[in-house]
C-alpha positions in Angstrom: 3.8 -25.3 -5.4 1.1 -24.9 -8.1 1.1 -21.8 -10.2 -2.2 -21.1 -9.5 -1.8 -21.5 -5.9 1.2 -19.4 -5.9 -0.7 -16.4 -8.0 -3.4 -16.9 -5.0 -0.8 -16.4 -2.1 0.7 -13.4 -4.2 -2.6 -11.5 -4.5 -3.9 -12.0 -1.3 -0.4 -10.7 0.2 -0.7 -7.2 -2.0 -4.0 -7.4 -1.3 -3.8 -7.3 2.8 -0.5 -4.7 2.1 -2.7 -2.4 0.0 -5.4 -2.4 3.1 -2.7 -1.9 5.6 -1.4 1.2 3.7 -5.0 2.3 2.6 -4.3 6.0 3.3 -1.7 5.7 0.7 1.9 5.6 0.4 4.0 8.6 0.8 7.2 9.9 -0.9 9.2 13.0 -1.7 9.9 13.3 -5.5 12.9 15.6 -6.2 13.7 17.3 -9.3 16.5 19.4 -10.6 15.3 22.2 -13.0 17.7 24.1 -14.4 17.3 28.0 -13.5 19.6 30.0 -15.0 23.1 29.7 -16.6 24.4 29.2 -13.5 22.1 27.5 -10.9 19.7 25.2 -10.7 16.6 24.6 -8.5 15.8 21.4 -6.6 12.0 21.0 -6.7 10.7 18.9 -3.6 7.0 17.8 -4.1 4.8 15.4 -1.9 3.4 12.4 -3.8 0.7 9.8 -2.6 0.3 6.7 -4.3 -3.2 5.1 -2.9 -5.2 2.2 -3.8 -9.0 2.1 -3.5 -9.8 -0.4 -0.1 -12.4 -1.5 -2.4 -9.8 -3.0 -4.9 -7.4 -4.2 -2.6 -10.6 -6.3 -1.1 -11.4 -7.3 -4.0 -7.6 -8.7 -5.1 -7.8 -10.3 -1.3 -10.9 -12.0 -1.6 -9.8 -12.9 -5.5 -6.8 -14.5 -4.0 -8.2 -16.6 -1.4 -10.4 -18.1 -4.1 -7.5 -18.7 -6.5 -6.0 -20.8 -3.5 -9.0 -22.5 -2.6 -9.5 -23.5 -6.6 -5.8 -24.7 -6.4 -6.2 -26.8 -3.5 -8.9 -28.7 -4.7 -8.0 -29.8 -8.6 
């Protein structure tokens, strides 16, 4: 497969996954603080990691017209 044909499929597949998830992607992040001497707090905390629809269109449409470059040289 051509390299720029493969960078075509690759962007156009995070692309469509960044749309499919475009309310974000959500995780618990846990951290251990320490407290006292003796103990030590775990810290649970939401985190969302999004990505604009407007950029994930933009990496799908990108992709399609790395593919369609590749297929015709």
């Amino acid at each position: 497969m051509k390299p720029l044909m493969l960078a075509g499929v690759v962007l156009t597949a995070l692309g469509i996954i960044a749309l499919v998830f475009a309310s974000g992607i959500h995780y618990t992040a846990r951290e251990t603080r320490p407290h006292d001497s003796d103990t030590q707090v775990i810290a649970k905390q939401d985190k969302i990691v999004s990505i604009p629809p407007v950029i994930a269109a933009l990496a799908v449409v990108g992709g399609f017209g790395l593919m369609l470059l590749a297929s015709r040289k």
